[in-house]
FIDOTI-329988 format. One record per residue (C-alpha): residue in one letter; x, y, z negated; residue number from 1. Coordinates in Angstrom, 1 decimal. Last residue first. Example, Ala and Ser with C-alpha at 12.3 -4.5 7.8 and 13.67 -1.06 7.14 Angstrom:
2
<"s" <13.7 -1.1 -7.1> 2>
<"a" <12.3 -4.5 -7.8> 1>
//
This chain:
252
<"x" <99.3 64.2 -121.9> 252>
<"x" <99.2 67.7 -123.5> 251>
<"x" <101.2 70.6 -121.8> 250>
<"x" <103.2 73.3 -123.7> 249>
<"x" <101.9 77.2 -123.4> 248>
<"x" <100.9 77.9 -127.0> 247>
<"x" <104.5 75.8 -127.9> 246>
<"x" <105.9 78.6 -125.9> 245>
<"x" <104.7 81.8 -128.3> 244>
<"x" <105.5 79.1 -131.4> 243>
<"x" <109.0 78.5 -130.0> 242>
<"x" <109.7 82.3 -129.4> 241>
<"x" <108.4 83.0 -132.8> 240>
<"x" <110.9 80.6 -135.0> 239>
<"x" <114.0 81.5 -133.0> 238>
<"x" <114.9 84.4 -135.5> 237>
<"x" <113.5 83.2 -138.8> 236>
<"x" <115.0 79.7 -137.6> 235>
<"x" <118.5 81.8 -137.0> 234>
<"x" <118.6 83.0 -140.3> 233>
<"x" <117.5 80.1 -142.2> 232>
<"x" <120.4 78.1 -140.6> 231>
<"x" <122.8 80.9 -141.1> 230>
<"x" <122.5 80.2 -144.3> 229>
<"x" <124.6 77.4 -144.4> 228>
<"x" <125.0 75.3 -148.2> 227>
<"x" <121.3 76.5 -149.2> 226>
<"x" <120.4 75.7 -145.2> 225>
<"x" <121.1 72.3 -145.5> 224>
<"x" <119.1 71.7 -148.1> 223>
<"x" <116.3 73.4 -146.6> 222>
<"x" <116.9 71.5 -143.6> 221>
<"x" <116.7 68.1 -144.9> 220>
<"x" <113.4 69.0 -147.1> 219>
<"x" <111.9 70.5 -143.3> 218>
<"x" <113.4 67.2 -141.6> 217>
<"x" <111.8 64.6 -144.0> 216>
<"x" <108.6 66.6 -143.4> 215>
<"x" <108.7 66.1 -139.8> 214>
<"x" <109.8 62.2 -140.0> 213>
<"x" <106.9 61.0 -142.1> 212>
<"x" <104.8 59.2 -139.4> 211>
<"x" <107.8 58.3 -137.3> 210>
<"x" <108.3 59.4 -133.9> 209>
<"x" <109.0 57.2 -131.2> 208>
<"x" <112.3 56.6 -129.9> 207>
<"x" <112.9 57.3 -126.1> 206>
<"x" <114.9 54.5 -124.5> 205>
<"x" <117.6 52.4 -124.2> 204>
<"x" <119.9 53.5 -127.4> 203>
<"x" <123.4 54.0 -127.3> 202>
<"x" <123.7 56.3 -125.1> 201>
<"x" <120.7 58.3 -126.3> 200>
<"x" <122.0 58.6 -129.7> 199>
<"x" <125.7 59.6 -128.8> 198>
<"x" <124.9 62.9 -126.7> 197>
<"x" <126.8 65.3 -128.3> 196>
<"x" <130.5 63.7 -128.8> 195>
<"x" <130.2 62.7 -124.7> 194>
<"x" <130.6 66.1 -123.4> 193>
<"x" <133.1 65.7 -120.1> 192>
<"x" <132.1 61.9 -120.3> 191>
<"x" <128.4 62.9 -119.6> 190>
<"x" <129.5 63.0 -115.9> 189>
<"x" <130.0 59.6 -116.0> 188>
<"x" <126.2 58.6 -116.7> 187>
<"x" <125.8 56.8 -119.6> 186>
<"x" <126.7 53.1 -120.0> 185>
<"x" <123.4 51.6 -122.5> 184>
<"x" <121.2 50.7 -119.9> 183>
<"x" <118.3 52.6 -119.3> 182>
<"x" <113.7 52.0 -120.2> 181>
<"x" <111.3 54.6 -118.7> 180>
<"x" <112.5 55.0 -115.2> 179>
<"x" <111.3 51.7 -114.6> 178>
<"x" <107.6 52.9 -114.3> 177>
<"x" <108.3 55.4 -111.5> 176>
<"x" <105.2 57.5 -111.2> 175>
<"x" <105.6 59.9 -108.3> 174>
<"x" <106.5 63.7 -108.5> 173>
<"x" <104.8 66.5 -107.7> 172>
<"x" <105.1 68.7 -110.9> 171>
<"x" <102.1 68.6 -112.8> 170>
<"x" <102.2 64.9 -112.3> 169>
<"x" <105.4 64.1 -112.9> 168>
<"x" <104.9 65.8 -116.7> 167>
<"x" <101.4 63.8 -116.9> 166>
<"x" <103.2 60.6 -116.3> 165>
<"x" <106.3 61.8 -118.9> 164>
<"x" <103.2 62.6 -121.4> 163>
<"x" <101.6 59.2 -120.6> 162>
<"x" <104.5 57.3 -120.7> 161>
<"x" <106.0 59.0 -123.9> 160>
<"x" <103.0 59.1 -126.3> 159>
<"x" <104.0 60.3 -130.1> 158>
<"x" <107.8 60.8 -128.9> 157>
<"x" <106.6 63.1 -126.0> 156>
<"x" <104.6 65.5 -128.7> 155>
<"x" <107.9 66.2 -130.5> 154>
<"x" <109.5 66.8 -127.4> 153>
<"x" <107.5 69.3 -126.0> 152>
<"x" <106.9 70.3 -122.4> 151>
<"x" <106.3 73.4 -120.4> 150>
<"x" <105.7 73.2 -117.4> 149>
<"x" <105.9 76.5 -115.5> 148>
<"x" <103.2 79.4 -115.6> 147>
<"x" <101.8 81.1 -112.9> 146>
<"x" <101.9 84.9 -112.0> 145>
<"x" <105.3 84.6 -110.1> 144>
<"x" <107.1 87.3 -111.3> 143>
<"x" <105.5 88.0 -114.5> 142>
<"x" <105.3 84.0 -115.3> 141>
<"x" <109.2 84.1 -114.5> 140>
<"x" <109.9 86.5 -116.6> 139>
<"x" <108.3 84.8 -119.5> 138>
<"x" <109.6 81.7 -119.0> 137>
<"x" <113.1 83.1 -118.6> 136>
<"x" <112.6 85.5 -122.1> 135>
<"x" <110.7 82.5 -124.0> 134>
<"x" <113.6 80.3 -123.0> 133>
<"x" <116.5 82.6 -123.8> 132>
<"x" <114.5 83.3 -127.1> 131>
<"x" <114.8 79.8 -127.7> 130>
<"x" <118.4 79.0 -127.3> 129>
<"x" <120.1 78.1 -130.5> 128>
<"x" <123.0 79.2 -128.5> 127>
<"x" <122.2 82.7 -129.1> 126>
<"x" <122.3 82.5 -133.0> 125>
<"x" <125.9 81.2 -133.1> 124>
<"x" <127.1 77.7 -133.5> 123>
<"x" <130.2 77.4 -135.7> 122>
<"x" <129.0 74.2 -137.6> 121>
<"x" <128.3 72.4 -134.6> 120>
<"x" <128.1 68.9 -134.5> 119>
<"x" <125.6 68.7 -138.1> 118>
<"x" <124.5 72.5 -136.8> 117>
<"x" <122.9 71.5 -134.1> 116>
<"x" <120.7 68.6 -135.7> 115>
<"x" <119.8 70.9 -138.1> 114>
<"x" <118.4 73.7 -135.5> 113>
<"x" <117.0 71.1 -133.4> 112>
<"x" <114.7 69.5 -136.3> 111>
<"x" <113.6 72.8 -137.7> 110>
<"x" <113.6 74.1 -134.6> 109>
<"x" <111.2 72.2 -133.3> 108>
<"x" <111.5 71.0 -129.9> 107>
<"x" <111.3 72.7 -126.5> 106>
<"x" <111.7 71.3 -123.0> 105>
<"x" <111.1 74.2 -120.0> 104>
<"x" <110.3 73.6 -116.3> 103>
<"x" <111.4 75.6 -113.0> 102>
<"x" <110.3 73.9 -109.5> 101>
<"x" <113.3 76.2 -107.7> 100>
<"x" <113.9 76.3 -104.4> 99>
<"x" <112.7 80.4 -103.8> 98>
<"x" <114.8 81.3 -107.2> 97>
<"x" <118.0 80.3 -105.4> 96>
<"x" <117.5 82.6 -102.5> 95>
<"x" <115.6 85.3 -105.2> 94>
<"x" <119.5 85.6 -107.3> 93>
<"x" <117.9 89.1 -109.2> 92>
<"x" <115.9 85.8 -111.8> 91>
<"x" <119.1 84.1 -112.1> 90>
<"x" <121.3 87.2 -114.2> 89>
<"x" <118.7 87.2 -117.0> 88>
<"x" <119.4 84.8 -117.8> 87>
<"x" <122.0 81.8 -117.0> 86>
<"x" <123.6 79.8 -120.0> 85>
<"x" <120.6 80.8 -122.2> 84>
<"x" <118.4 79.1 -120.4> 83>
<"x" <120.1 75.9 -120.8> 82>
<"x" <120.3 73.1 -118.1> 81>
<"x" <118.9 70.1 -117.2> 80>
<"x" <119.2 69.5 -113.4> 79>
<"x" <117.1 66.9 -110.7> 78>
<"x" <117.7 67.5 -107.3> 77>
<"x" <116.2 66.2 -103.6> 76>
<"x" <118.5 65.0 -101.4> 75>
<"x" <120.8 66.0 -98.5> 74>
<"x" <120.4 69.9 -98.3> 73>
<"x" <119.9 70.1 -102.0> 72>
<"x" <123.0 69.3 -102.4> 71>
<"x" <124.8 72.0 -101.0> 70>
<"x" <121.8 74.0 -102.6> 69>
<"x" <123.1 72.7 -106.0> 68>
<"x" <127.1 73.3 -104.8> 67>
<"x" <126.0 76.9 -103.9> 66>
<"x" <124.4 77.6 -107.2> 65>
<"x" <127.6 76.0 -109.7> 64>
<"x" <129.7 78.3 -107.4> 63>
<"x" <127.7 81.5 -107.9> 62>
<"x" <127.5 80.5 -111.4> 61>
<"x" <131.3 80.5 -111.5> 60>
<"x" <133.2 77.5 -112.9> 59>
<"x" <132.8 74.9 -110.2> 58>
<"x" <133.8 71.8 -111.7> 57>
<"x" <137.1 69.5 -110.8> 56>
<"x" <138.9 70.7 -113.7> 55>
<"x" <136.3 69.0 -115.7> 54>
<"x" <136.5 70.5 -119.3> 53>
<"x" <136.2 68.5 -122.4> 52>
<"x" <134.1 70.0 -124.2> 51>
<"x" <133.3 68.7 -128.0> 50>
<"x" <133.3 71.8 -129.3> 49>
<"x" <132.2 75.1 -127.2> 48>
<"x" <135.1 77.4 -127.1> 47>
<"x" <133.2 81.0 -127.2> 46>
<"x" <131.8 83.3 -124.8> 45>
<"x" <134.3 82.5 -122.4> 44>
<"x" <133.0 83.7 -119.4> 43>
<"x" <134.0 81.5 -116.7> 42>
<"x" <134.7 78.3 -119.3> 41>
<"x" <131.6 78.7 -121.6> 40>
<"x" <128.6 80.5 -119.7> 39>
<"x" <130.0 79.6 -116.1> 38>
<"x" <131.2 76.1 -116.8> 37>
<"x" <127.6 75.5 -118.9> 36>
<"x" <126.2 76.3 -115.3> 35>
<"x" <126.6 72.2 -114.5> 34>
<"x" <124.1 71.3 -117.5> 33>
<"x" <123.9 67.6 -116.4> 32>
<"x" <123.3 67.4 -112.9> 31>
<"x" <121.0 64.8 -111.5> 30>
<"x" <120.5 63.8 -107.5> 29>
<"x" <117.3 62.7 -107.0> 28>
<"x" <115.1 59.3 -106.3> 27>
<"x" <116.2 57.1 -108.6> 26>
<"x" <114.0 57.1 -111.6> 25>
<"x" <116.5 56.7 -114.1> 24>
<"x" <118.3 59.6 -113.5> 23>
<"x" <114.9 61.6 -114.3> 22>
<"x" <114.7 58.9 -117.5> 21>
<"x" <118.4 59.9 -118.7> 20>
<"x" <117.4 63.6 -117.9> 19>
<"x" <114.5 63.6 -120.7> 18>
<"x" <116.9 61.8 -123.3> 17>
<"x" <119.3 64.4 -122.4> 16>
<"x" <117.0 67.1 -122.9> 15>
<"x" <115.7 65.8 -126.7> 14>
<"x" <115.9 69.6 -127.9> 13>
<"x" <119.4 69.5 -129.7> 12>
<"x" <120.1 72.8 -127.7> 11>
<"x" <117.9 74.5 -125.7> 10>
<"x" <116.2 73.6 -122.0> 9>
<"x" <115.7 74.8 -118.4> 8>
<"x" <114.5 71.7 -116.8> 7>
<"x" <114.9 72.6 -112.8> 6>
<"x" <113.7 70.7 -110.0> 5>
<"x" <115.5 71.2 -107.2> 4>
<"x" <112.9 70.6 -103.9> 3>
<"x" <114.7 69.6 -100.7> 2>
<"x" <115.8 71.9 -98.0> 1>
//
């Protein structure tokens, strides 16, 4: 069986961007958020905007697990995913647990929370994702007593090669200098939520981050937030799970 590496994100948090340069390297089979069909379709927590559904996808998460082993088989497997799609219920499946190399993306939530809520009006406080992440990472440091990768976006965007290096690194992989530059057609299977991920199809590579983009982003959100305050809310809520994984994050 191959490795399946697993980058157990949130929302908004620069994922895609991240899975663009995993596809980009060429060695692994990439899934974009296949358990979303179990959180959103099986379950129907909620219609998720923007969605159009594959008919073709397995819906159930034991059905999304069994076609990533399938795979997993043949080649090794790259998947970004949300925590908050699959705990608690992963960590009592130990088969699939036993293949996975499990890694975590944050970002702040001042910038994610924003950036949500501009495609997403309706989003609800579980989606923003962040406790699901400190929950899973926590869980999984219990279980295993070491702690997975975790990465941050804002700190990719100051140094992206060496972070991304560093990221491989800690995890087994070879440098691939290619992967850090794509073409602008995305991968097909981002057709099925195309609306969310415009800015990385259209651009060919991580953005830097700009000197004074952080404190553009708190004066953007606070006036979102007097029209929304849902968005205050859900940062008092999320805000303490970021800062308890931020304490964990890897520096390049």
């Amino acid at each position: 069986m191959f490795p399946i590496i697993a980058l157990w994100s949130h929302p908004r948090s620069m994922s895609t961007a991240m899975e663009r340069i995993m596809r980009e390297r060429g060695d692994m089979q990439c899934f974009h958020e296949p358990f979303m069909y179990d959180y959103y379709v099986n379950h129907n927590n909620r219609m998720m905007p923007h969605f159009d559904i594959n008919e073709d996808h397995p819906v159930t998460y034991q059905d999304v697990r069994d076609m990533l082993l399938e795979q997993a088989a043949k080649s090794p497997v790259f998947l970004k995913d949300m925590s908050y799609y699959v705990f608690p219920h992963i960590l009592s499946d130990k088969e699939f647990g036993k293949h996975l190399t499990n890694c975590f993306l944050i970002r702040d939530p001042i910038a994610s929370i924003q950036s949500y809520f501009k495609i997403d009006p309706g989003m609800l406080c579980e989606e923003i994702g962040l406790e699901a992440q400190w929950r899973h990472f926590d869980a999984l440091c219990e279980e295993t007593g070491d702690a997975p990768v975790v990465m941050n976006a804002e700190d990719i965007r100051r140094n992206v090669k060496d972070y991304v290096r560093a990221f491989w690194d800690a995890i087994g992989l070879s440098d691939i200098p290619e992967a850090f530059e794509w073409g602008t057609k995305p991968p097909e299977d981002w057709q099925q939520v195309g609306a969310w991920h415009g800015d990385v199809t259209t651009s060919r590579s991580i953005r830097p981050l700009d000197k004074d983009e952080n404190e553009t982003k708190k004066k953007t959100f606070a006036e979102l937030a007097q029209k929304a305050p849902d968005m205050q809310r859900y940062l008092e809520h999320h805000q303490p799970f970021y800062d308890r994984l931020m304490e964990h994050r890897i520096r390049a």
